[in-house]
DRENLODO-686975 format. One line per 3 residues: number of its first residue (from 0); their letters; for each residue z, x, y of C-alpha. Coordinates in steps of 0.02 Angstrom, whole numbers. Layout:
REM DRENLODO-686975
NUM) A) Z X Y; ...;
//
This chain:
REM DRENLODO-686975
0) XXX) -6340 -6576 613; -6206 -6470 565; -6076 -6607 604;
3) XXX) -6172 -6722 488; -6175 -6590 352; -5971 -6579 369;
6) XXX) -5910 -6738 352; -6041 -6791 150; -5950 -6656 102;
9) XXX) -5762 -6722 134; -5701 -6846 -6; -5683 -7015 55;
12) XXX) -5618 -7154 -32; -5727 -7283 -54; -5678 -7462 -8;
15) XXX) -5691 -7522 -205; -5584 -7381 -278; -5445 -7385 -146;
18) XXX) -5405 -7552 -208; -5385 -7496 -378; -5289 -7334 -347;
21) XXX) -5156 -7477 -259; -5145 -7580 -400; -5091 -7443 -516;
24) XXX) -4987 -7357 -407; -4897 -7522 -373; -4806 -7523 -548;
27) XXX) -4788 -7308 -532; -4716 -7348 -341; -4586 -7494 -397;
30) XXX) -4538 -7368 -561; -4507 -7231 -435; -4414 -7327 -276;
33) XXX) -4292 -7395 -422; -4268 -7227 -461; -4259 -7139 -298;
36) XXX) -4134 -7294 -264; -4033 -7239 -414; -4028 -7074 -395;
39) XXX) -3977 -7110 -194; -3848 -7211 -302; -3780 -7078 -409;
42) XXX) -3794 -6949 -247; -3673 -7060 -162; -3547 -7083 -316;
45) XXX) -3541 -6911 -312; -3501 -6898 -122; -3358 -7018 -177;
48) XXX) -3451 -7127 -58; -3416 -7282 -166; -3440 -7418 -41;
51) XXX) -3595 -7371 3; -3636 -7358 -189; -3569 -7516 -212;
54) XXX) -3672 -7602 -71; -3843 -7560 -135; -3811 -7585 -318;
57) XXX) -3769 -7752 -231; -3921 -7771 -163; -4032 -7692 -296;
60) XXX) -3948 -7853 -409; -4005 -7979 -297; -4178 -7890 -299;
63) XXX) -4162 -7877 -482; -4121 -8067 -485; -4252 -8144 -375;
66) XXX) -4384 -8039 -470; -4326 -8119 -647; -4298 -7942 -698;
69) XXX) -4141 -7978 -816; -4138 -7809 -912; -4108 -7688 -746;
72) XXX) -4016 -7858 -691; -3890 -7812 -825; -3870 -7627 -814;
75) XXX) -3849 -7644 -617; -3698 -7753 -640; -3646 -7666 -789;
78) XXX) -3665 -7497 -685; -3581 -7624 -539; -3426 -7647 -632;
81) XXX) -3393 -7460 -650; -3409 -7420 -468; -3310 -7558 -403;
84) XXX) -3170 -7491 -512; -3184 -7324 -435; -3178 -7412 -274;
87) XXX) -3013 -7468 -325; -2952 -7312 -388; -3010 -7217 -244;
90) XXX) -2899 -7370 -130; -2748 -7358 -225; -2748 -7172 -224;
93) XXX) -2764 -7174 -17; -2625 -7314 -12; -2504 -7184 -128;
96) XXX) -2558 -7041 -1; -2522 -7158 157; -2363 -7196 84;
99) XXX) -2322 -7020 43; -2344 -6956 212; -2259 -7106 287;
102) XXX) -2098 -7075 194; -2097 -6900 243; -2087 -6946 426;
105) XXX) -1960 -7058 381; -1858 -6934 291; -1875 -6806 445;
108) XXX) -1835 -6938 555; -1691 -6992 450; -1630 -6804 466;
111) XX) -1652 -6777 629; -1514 -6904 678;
//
């Protein structure tokens, strides 16, 4: 009897308010995996990780797109834009430092004979 008495006591859900408690937390989950995804975003920006960055804003505007969702459609590519040119940026600056350190072995190599 004691088992009995244990287990009215522990909350369980009950099979019409589960369905419920879903429904609403659909709309709170899809508000916060956007922003967990933009804040894994913005984490990876800041690890100058742009690529990365760059592939999931990717994806996040084809999600974006196939949902109809045109208003987070826009600020993805908007936000898009910006991190492809950091991309860029963070190309061209390895391509000076390649050079750089190229030309020095050159130059020691040029001495040395």
């Amino acid at each position: 009897m004691a088992a009995r008495k244990t287990k009215p006591e522990e909350p369980a859900p009950t099979p019409v308010e589960a369905p419920r408690g879903r429904k609403r937390k659909t709309g709170a989950s899809d508000e916060t995996a956007a922003v967990d995804i933009m804040s894994q975003c913005v984490s990876l920006c800041q690890e100058q990780r742009w690529r990365e960055a760059l592939l999931l804003l990717r994806r996040m505007c084809e999600k974006a797109q196939k949902e109809g969702n045109a208003d987070l459609y826009v600020s993805l590519t908007g936000a898009q834009q910006k991190i492809e040119y950091s991309l860029r940026r963070q190309m061209a600056a390895n391509l000076v430092a390649a050079a750089r350190e190229l030309l020095a072995k050159e130059y020691l190599l040029d001495v040395g004979q």
